[in-house]
C-alpha positions as CSV (number, residue, x, y, z in Angstrom):
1,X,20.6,-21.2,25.9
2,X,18.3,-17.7,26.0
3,X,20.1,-14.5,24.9
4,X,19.0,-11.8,25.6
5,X,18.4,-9.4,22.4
6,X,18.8,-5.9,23.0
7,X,15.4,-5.1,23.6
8,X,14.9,-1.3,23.9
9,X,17.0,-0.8,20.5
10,X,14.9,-3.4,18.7
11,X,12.1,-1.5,16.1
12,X,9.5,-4.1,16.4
13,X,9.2,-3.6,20.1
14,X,9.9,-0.3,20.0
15,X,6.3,0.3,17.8
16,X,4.5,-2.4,19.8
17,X,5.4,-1.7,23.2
18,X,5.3,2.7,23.0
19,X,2.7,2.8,20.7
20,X,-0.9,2.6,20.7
21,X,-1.6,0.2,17.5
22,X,-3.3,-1.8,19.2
23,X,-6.2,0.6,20.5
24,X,-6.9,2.4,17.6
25,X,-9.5,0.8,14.8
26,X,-9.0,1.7,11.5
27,X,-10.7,4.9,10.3
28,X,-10.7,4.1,6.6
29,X,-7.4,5.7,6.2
30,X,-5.3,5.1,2.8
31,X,-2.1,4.7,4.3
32,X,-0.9,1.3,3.3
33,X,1.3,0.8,6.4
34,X,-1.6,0.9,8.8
35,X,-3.3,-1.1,6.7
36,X,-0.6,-3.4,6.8
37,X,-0.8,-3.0,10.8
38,X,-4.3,-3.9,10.5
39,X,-4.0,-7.4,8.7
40,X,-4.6,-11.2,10.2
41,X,-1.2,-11.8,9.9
42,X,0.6,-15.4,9.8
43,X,1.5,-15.2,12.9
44,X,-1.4,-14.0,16.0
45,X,-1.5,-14.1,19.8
46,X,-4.1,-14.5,22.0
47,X,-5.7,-15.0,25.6
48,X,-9.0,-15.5,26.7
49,X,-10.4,-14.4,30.2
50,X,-12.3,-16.8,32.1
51,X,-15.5,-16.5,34.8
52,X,-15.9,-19.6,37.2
53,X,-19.3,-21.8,36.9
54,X,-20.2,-25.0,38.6
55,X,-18.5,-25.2,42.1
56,X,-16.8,-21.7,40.7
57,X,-13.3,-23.6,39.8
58,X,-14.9,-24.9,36.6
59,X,-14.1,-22.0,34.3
60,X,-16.0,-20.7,31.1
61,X,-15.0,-18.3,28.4
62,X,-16.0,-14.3,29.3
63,X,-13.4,-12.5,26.7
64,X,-11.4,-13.4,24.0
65,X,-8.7,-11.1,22.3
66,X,-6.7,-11.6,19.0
67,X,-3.5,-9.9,17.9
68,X,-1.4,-9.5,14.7
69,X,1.9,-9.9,14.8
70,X,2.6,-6.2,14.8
71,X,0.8,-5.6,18.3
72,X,-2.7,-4.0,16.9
73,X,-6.0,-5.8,18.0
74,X,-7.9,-7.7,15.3
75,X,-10.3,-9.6,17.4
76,X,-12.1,-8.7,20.9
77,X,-15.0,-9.9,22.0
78,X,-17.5,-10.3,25.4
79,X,-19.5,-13.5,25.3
80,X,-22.6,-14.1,26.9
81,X,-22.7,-16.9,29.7
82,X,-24.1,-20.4,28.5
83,X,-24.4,-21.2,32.4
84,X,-25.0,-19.7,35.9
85,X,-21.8,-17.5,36.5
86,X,-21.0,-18.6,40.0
87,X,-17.8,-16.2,40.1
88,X,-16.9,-13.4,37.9
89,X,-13.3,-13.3,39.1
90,X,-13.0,-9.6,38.2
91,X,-10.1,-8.8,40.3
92,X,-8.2,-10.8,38.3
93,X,-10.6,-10.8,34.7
94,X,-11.7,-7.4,34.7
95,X,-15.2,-8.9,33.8
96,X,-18.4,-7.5,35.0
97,X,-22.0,-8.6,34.8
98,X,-22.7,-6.5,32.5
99,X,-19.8,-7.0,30.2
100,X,-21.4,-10.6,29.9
101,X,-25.1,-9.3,29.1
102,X,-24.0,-7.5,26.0
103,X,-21.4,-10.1,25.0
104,X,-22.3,-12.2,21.9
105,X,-23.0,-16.1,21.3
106,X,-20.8,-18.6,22.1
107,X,-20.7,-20.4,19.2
108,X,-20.5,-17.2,16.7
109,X,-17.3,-16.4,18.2
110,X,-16.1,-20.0,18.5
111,X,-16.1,-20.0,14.5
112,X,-15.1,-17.0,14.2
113,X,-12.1,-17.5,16.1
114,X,-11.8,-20.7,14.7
115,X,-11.9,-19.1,11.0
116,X,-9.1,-16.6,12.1
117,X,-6.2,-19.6,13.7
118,X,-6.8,-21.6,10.5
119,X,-3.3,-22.3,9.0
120,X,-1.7,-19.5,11.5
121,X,1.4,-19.9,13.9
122,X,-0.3,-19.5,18.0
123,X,1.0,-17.7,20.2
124,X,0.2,-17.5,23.4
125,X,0.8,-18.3,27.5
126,X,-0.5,-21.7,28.7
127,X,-2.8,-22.0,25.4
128,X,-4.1,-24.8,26.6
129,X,-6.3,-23.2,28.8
130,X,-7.8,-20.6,26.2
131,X,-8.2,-23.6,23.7
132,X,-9.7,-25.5,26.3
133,X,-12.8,-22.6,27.2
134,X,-13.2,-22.2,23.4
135,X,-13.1,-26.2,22.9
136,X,-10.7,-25.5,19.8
137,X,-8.1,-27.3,19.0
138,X,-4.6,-26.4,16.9
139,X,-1.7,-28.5,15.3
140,X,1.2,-28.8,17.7
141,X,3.0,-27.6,15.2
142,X,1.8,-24.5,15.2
143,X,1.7,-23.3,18.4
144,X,4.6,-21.1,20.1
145,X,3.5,-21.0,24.0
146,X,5.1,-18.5,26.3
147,X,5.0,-20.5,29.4
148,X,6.4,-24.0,27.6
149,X,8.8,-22.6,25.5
150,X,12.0,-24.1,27.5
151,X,14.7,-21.5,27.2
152,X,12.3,-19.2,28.8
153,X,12.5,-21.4,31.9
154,X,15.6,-19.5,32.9
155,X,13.4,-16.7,34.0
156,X,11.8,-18.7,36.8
157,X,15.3,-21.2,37.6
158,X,13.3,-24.3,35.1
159,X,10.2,-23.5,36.6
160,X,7.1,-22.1,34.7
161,X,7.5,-18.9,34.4
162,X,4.6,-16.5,34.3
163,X,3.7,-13.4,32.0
164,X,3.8,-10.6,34.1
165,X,7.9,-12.2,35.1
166,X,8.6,-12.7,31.5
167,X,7.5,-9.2,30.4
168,X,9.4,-7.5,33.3
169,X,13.2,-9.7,32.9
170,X,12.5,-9.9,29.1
171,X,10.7,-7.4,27.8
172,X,11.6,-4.6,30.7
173,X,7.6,-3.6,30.8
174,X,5.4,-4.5,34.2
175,X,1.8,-5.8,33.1
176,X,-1.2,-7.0,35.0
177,X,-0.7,-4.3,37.5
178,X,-4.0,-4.7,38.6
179,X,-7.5,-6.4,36.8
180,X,-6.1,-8.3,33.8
181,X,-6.7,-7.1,30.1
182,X,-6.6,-9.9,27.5
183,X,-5.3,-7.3,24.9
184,X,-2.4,-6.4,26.9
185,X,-1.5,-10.3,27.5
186,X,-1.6,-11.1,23.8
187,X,0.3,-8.0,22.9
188,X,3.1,-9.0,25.3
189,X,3.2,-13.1,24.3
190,X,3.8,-11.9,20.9
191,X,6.5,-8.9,21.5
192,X,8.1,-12.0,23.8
193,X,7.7,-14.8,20.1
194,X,8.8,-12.0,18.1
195,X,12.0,-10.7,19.6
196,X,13.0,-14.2,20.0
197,X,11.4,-15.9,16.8
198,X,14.5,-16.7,15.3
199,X,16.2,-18.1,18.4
200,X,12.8,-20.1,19.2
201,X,12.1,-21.3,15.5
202,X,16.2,-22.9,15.5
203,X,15.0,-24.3,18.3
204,X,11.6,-25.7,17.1
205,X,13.6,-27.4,13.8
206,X,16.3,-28.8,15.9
207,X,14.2,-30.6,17.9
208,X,12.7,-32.5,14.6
């Protein structure tokens, strides 16, 4: 059964979802509590954006983006094509040509993002597909999946639901308004994991 916290009184989404922690980089402040903000926490979310090759259906990794548990960005990064782009899809990736040319090599940021999920609860929406374009893998165990997580399911009457319907009847916040951010969709998989973490971790320990 999902119920529904009280979402606009809670403090965590309160600072993630009408704040800006996770645009701003860290400026070598001394405050502990952005540096805090700042850490790879246990728990990070994240989604990948995806340019077609082959036929153009076949997708390949453009943009992958990391976030803490607290909302603030810890990992964004352009990659540059390893094949032909045959569509860029930016009406719905927000990538460009020439976000691509200055992106950096595949398989730095493969190990880098590797390096960063070691050990680390996943979150994320339809992870499959992001581990998929970065040919990663991650324990079962560890991963806490927006789209599969069933009480969700409600959303959409047992169907998948998608972000953009979990973040307006959930969260009460409209995303993907227009070209996709992969920021923004990590940020809002892990406001959705953390206001219901203890709910969905019952649920995970139940089911053992």
């Amino acid at each position: 059964m999902l119920i529904k916290p009280h979402w606009k009184s809670n403090k965590y989404l309160k600072q993630v979802l009408h704040s800006d922690l996770g645009s701003e980089a860290n400026d070598g402040t001394n405050d502990k509590t952005l540096k805090h903000k700042d850490a790879i926490t246990k728990e990070i979310a994240i989604d990948c954006e995806m340019v077609g090759i082959g036929d153009g259906t076949e997708s390949m990794l453009a943009r992958v983006s990391i976030v803490n548990r607290y909302g603030t960005c810890i990992f964004d990064k352009y990659v540059k094509p390893r094949e032909p782009v045959q569509d860029y899809r930016t009406a719905v990736s927000g990538i460009q040509p020439h976000h691509l040319e200055n992106g950096e090599d595949f398989k730095a940021v493969q190990q880098e993002v590797a390096k960063i999920l070691k050990k680390r609860i996943l979150v994320g929406h339809a992870l499959k597909y992001d581990l998929a374009v970065l040919f990663l893998s991650h324990p079962v165990r560890c991963l806490r999946d927006t789209s599969r997580y069933k009480p969700f399911r409600q959303v959409s009457q047992g169907k998948t639901p998608s972000l953009k319907k979990l973040a307006a009847v959930l969260l009460g916040i409209d995303i993907q308004l227009g070209e996709h951010d992969s920021v923004e969709d990590a940020r809002t998989a892990m406001s959705l994991y953390m206001l219901y973490k203890s709910q969905w971790e019952t649920y995970i320990h139940s089911k053992k």
